[in-house]
C-alpha positions in Angstrom: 0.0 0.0 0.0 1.0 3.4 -0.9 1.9 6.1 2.2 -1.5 7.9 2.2 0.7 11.4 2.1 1.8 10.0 -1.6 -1.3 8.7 -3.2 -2.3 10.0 -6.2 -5.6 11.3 -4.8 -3.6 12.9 -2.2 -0.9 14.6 -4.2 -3.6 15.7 -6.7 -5.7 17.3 -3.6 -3.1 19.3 -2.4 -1.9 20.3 -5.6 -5.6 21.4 -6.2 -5.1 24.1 -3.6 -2.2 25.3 -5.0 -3.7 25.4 -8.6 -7.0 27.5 -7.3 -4.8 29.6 -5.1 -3.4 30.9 -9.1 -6.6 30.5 -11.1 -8.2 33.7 -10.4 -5.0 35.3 -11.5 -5.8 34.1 -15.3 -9.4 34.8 -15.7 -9.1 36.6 -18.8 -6.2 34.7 -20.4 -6.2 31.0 -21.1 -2.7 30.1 -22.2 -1.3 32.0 -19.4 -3.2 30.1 -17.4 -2.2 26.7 -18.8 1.4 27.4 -18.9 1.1 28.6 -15.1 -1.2 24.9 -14.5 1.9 23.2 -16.1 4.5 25.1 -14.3 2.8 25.2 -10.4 2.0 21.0 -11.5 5.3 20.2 -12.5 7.0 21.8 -9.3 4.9 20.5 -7.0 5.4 16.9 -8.3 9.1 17.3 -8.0 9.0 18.4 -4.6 6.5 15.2 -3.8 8.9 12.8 -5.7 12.3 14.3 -4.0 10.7 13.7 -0.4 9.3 10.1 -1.9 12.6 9.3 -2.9 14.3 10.3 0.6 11.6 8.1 2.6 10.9 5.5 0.8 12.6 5.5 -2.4 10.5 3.1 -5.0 12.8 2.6 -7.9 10.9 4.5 -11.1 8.3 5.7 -8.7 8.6 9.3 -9.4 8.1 8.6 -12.9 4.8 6.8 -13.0 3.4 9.9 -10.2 4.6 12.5 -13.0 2.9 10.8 -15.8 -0.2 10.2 -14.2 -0.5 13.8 -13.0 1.0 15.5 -15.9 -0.8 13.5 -18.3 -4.3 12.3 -16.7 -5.0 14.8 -13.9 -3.8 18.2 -15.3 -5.6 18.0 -18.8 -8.9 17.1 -16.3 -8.3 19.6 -14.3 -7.4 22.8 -17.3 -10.8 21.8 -18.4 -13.0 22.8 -15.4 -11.0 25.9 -14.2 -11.0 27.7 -18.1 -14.6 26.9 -17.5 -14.8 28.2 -14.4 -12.8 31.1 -14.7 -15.2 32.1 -17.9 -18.2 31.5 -16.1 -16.7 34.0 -13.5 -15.7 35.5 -16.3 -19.4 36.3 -17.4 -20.9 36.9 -14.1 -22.2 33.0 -14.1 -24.8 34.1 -16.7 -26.9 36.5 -14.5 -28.1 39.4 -16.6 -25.9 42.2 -16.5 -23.6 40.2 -14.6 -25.5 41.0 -11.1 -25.4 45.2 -11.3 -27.1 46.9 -9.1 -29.1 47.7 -12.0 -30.3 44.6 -13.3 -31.0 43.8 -9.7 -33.4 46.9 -8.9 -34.9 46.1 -12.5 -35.9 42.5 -12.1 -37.1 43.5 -8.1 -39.3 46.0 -10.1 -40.8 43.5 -12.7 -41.0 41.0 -9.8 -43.2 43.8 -7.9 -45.5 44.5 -10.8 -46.3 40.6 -11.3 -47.1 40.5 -7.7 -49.4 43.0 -7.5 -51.0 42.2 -10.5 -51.8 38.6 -9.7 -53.0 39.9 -6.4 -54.7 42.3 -8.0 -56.5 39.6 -10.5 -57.0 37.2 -8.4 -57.3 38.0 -4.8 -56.2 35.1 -3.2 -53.5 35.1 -0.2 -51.6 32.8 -2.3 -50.6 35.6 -4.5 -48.9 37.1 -1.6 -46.1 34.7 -1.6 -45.1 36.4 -5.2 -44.5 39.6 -2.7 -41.8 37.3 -1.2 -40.4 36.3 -3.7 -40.1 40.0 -5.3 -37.6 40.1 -2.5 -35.4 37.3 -3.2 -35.3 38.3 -6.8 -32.1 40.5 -5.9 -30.1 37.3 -4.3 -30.3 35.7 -7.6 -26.6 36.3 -8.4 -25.5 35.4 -5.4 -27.8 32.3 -5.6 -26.7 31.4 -9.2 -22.8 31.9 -7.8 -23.2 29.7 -5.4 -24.9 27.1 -6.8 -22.3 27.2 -9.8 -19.1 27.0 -7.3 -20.6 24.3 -5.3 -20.5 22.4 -8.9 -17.5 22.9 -9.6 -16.1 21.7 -6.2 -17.9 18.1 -6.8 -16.2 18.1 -10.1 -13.0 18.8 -8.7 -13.5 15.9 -6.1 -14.8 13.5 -8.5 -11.2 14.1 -10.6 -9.4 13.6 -7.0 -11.7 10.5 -6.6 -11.1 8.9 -10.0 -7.2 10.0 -9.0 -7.9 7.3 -5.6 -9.2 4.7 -8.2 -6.1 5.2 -10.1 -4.1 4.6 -7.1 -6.6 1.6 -5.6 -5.4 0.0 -8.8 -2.0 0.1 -8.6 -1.5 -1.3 -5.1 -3.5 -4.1 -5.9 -1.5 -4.8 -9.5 1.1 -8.0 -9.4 4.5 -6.2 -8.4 5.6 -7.7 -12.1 2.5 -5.4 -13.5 3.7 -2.5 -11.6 7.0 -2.8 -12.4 6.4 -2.6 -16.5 3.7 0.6 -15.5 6.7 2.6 -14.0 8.8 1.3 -16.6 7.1 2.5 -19.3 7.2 5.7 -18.0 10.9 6.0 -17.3 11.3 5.2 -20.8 9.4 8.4 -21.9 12.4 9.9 -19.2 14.7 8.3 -19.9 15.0 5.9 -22.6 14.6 2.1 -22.9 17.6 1.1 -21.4 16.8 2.9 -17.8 13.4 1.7 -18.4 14.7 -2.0 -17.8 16.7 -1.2 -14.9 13.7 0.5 -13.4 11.4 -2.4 -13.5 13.5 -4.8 -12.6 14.4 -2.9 -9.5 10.7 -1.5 -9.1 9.8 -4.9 -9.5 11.8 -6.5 -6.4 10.9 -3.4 -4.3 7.6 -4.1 -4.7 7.8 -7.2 -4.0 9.6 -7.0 -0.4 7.1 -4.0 0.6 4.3 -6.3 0.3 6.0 -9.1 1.8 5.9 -6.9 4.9 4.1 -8.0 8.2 1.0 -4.7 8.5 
C-alpha cells in the first residue's frame, strides 16, 4: 500500500489548492493560465517525488506519479478551471452580470407581477409572489453559489477517480507495476533505464508487500 501522504488522490488534492490559489490570476487569459497549471503541477510533483525518494525510495516511482499527474489529472483539471474562470468571467450568466441595476430592475418587474396577480385574483396565495419580489435581488449570489458548489464536486470526482487510479495500482502483481513505472521512465529516460527500473521497481515491490502490517 501506498503512504496515504503519496497517493495519487492525495498529491492531486493538495496540488488542487495550489492550482486555485493561481486560477483567479488568469481569468481573462487562457494560455497564461495553462502554462502557469503546467508550471505550479510540475513543481509541486518534483517536490513530492524528492521527499518520496528520501523516505521511501520506490525505484521509477517518481516517474509513473509524473505521468499520471502530468498526463491524466492536469488536462482534467485545465478543463474545469477555463470553465470556471469564464463563467466567472461572465458573471455565471446572471443578466448584466448581477449590477445593481439589473438587480433593482428584475425586483421591479417581480413587484408589478405581484401585484397584479394579487390584484386579479385575490387570493392570499398571490402574496407569496411579494416574497419572492424580495429574493429576486439574491439571484446572483444564488446562481454563484450554486455554480461554485458544482464545480467543487467536479474537482472531487477528478481527485476520486485519482484514488481509483491509485486503488489500482496497489493491488496490481508487483511484475504489473514494475512494467507501469517502466514505461514511464522510458518516456524519461530511454529504454535502457526503463529495464533497470522495473526490474528494480519490481523487487521493491515485491519486499514491501511481503511486509508483516
Amino acid at each position: 500500500m501506498t503512504v496515504a501522504s503519496y497517493r495519487l488522490d492525495q498529491v492531486c488534492a493538495d496540488l488542487i489548492e495550489r492550482l486555485e490559489g493561481a486560477r483567479p490570476t488568469f481569468a481573462l487569459d487562457e494560455d497564461a493560465a495553462v502554462e502557469a497549471f503546467r508550471r505550479i503541477a510540475a513543481e509541486h510533483v518534483d517536490t513530492v517525488i524528492a521527499e518520496h525518494d528520501e523516505v521511501l525510495g520506490t525505484p521509477g516511482w517518481g516517474a509513473l506519479l509524473r505521468r499520471e499527474v502530468m498526463e491524466t489529472f492536469l488536462p482534467r483539471y485545465i478543463r474545469l478551471a477555463l470553465d470556471h474562470n469564464q463563467l466567472e468571467a461572465d458573471g455565471y450568466h446572471a443578466w448584466r452580470k448581477g449590477d445593481p441595476v439589473s438587480r433593482l430592475l428584475l425586483t421591479f418587474a417581480a413587484l408589478v407581477v405581484a401585484t397584479a396577480a394579487y390584484r386579479l385574483l385575490h387570493t392570499p396565495l398571490t402574496l407569496g409572489l411579494f416574497v419572492l419580489a424580495f429574493v429576486v435581488p439574491f439571484a446572483p449570489e444564488l446562481r454563484r453559489g450554486w455554480h461554485r458548489r458544482r464545480y467543487a464536486a467536479l474537482l472531487q470526482e477528478v481527485i476520486d477517480d485519482m484514488g481509483r487510479i491509485q486503488d489500482s495500482l496497489d493491488k496490481a502483481p508487483p511484475q504489473v507495476l514494475g512494467q507501469r513505472i517502466a514505461e514511464a521512465v522510458a518516456v524519461e529516460e530511454g529504454p535502457a533505464a526503463a529495464e533497470e527500473a522495473r526490474r528494480k521497481a519490481t523487487a521493491a515491490v515485491a519486499r514491501q508487500r511481503e511486509r508483516p502490517g
